[in-house]
C-alpha positions in Angstrom: 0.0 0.0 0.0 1.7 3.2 -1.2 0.3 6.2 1.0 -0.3 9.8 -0.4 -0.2 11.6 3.1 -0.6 15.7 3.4 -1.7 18.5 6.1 -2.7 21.9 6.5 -3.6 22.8 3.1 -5.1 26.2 4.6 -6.6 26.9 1.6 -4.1 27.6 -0.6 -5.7 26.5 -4.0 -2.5 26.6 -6.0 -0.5 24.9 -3.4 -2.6 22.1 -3.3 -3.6 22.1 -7.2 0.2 21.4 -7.4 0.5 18.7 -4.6 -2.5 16.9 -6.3 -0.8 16.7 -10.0 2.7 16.0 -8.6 0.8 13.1 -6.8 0.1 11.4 -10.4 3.8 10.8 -10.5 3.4 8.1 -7.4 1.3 5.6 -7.9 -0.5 6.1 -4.8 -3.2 3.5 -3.5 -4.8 5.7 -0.5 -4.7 10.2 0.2 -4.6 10.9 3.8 -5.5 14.4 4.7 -4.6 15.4 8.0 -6.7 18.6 9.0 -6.7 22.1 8.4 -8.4 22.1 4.8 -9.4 25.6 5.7 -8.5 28.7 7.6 -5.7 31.5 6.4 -5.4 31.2 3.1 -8.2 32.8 0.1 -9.4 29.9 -1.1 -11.6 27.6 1.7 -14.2 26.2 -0.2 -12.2 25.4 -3.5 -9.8 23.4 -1.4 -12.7 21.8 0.9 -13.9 20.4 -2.2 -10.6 18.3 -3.8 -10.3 17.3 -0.5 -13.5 15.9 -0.1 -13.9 14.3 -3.6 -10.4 13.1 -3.9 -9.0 12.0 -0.2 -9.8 8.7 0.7 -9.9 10.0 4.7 -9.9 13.3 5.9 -8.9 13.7 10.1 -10.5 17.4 11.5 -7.9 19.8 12.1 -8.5 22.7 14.7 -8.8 25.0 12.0 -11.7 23.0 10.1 -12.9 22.1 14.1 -13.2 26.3 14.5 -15.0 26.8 11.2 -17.3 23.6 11.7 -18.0 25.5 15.1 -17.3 22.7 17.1 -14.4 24.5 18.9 -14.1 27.6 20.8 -11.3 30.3 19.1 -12.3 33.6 20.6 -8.7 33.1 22.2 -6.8 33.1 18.9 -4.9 36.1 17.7 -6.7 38.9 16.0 -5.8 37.7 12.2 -6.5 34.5 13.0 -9.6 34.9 14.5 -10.9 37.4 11.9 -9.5 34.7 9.2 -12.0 31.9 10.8 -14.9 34.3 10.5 -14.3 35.3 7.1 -13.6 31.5 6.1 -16.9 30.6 7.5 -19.0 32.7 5.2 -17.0 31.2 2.0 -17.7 27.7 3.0 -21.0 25.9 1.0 -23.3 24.3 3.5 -22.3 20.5 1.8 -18.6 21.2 3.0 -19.3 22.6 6.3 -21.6 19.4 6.3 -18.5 17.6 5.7 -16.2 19.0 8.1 -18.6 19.2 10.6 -18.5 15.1 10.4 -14.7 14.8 10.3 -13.5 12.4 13.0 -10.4 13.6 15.6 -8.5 10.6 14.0 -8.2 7.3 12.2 -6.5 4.3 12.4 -5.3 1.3 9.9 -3.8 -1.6 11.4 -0.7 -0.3 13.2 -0.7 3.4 11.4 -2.6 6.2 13.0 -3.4 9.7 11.5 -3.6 12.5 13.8 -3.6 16.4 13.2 -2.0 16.6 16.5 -0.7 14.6 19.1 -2.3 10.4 18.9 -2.6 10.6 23.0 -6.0 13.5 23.2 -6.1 14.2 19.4 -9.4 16.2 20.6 -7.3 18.6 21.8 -4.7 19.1 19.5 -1.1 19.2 21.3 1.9 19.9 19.4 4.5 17.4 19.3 7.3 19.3 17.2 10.1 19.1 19.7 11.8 15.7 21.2 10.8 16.7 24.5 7.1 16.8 23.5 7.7 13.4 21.8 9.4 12.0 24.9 6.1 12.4 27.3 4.3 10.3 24.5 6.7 7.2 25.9 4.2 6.4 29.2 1.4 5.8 26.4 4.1 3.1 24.5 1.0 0.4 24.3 -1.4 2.9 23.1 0.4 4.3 20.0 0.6 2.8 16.6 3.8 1.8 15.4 4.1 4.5 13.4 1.6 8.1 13.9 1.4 10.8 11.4 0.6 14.2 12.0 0.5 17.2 11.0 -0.4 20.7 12.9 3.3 22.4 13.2 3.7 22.7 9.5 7.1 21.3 10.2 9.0 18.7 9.1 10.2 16.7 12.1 10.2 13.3 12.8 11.0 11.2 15.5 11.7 7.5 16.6 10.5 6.1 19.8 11.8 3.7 21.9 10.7 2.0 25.4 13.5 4.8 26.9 14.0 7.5 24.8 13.2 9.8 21.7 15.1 10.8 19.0 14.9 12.8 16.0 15.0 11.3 12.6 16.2 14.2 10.4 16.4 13.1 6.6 14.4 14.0 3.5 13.2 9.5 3.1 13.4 6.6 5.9 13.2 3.4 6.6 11.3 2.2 9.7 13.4 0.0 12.4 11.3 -3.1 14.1 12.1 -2.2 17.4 10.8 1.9 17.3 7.7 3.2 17.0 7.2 6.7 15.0 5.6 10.3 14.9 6.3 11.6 11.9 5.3 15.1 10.9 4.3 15.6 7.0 4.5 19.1 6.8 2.4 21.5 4.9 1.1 22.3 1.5 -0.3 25.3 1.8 1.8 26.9 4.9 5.5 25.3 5.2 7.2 26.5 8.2 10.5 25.3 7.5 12.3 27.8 5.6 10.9 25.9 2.4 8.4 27.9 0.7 7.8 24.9 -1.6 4.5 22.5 -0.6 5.2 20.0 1.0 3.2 16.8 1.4 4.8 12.3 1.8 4.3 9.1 0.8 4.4 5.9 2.9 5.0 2.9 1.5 3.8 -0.1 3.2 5.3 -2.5 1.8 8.9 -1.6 2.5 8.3 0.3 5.4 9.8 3.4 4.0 8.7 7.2 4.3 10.0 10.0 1.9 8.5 13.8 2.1 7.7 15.4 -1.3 8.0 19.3 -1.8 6.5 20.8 -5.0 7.2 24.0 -6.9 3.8 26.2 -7.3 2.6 29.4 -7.6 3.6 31.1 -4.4 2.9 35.3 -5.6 -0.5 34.2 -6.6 -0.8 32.5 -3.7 0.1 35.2 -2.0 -2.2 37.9 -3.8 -5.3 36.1 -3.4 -4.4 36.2 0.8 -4.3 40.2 0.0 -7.1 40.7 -2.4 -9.2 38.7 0.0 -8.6 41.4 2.8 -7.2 38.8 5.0 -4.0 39.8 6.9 -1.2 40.5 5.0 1.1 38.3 6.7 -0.4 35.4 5.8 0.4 36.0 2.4 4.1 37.4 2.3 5.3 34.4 5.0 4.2 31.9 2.1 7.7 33.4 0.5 10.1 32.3 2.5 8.5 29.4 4.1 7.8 30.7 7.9 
């Protein structure tokens, strides 16, 4: 089973327009989307609906969970907050259907997909750094041997086991027996790691090995759309350098 895993799209329609053709290259058997379909970016509704009609399993993201109304973000920064309310006017009543249905997470076998941390995906923890992957090690019986998320827009992975965590830096990996995973897959819409390319992964099953993708797309138009759209302006120009 080849894996087409991606996250935070944040409705950038040209990133993930890109991710979805560069996808055709990979033979891929399953999408995973892991949350955040909406929220920052112009485009909301557009994005909602390749999501919906082309990912085989969609996980809610607090993003989608704030537009959806089924969390509270009155706490969230100005921008933010004002982004949410605008995004929930563009959204058609079938997709706010849709993500108002979207389950906290899934799991197949021994892979689960998260938006944030596996242990309360309900209330979306980060785990970017390897001391926020190291208090997952008391719940060793209750994670999957490997866990993909998303949330941080990063790129960081790391192997588990019984005593430690460590960070698995590398663009592709193979999984060891003995470790379990969390592995991060970035973001197509909003990369946070210097990388203004998209970025989204693929799993393969079969030979237990991971590899992130980053695609080339249309970052200024990106970017105008953000502006045009009267959302903040820094959503837009941190799309160039990937922050």
């Amino acid at each position: 089973m080849r894996y087409g895993i991606f996250s935070d799209v944040h409705a950038n329609y040209q990133a993930l327009v890109a991710v979805m053709r560069a996808y055709e290259e990979e033979n891929i058997d399953r999408f995973i989307c892991l949350g955040d379909v909406v929220g920052y970016g112009a485009n909301p509704d557009q994005c909602a609906d390749i999501v919906r009609q082309s990912v085989d399993m969609t996980i809610l993201g607090n993003h989608d969970a704030a537009v959806a109304g089924r969390m509270d973000y009155s706490y969230y920064y100005d921008a933010a907050r004002n982004a949410l309310d605008w995004t929930s006017k563009q959204v058609s009543g079938e997709n706010l259907a849709w993500l108002k249905g979207l389950p906290y997470s899934h799991r197949e076998g021994d892979i689960e997909f998260c938006h944030g941390s596996p242990i309360y995906p309900s209330e979306f923890e980060y785990v970017f750094t390897r001391e926020k992957a190291r208090e997952l090690l008391p719940y060793w019986d209750r994670l999957a041997r490997v866990t993909f998320i998303g949330h941080s827009h990063l790129t960081r992975s790391f192997a588990l086991a019984h005593d430690d965590a460590v960070d698995v830096v590398a663009p592709g990996f193979g999984l060891r027996r003995d470790h379990k995973y969390i592995i991060t897959v970035g973001s197509v819409g909003q990369p946070r790691d210097y990388d203004n390319r998209a970025c989204c992964s693929i799993f393969d099953t079969e030979t237990s090995t991971f590899r992130y993708k980053r695609v080339e797309y249309d970052v200024e138009e990106a970017k105008q759309r953000i502006i045009d759209a009267g959302l903040s302006y820094n959503f837009g120009a941190r799309l160039l350098v990937g922050i």
